[in-house]
N, C-alpha and C positions, 0 to 999 in steps of 0.2 A: 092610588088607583088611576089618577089620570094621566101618571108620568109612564104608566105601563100602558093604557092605551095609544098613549104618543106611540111609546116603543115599537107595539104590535100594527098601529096601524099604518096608512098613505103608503099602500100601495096602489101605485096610479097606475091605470089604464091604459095611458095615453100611449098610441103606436108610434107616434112620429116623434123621435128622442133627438133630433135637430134642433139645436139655438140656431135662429136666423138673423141674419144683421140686415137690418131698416130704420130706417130714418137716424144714424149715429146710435144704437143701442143692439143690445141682444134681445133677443125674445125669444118667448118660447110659453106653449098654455100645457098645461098639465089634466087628465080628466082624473076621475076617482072615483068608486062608487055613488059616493054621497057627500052629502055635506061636512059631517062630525070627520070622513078621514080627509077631507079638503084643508080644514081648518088645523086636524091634526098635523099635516106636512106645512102649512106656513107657520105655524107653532114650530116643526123642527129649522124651516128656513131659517127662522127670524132668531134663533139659535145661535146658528152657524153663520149668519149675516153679522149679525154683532161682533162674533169672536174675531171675525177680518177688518171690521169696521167698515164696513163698507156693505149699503142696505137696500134692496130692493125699491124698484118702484111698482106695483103689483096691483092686481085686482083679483075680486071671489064673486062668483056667481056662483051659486050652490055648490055644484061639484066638480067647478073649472075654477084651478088657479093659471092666472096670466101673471108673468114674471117680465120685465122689462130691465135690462141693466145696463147704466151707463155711468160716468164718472163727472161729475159735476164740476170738480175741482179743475178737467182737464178741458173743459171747454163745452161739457155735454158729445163726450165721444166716447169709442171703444178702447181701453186701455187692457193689461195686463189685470188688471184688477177686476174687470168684470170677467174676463175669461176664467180666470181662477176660483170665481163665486159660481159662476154656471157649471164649470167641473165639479165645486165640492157639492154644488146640488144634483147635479146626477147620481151622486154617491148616495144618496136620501133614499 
């Protein structure tokens, strides 16, 4: 039952589908109804974070997720690897 709520929910809100680069990272907040599909879509991030190995830096405030993405390995920059995680998240 809850792998079907993941499925069905996090559809987010959010108008502005722009990752911004700031301070060496990507960004980008997401809204959603509520809380339960907020939680739902970082449950699908943290999914698809894994399978690239490469994970989010992130925050939840009810029904904002804030997603940060940078590559630690390469100095705390933008790399190839966050671009790639910001695409397959927009795919979510």
């Amino acid at each position: 039952m809850l792998l079907q709520k993941l499925r069905e929910s996090s559809h987010c809100k959010t108008k502005n589908t722009m990752w911004k680069e700031e301070n060496n990272k990507l960004a980008r907040t997401f809204e959603f109804k509520d809380f339960q599909e907020a939680f739902a879509f970082m449950c699908r991030v943290a999914f698809l974070a894994e399978s690239q190995g490469h994970h989010p830096n992130w925050s939840n405030v009810y029904n904002k997720v804030t997603i940060e993405l940078t590559t630690h390995d390469a100095g705390n920059t933008i790399t190839e690897k966050d671009r790639k995680l910001a695409k397959a998240i927009d795919q979510i």
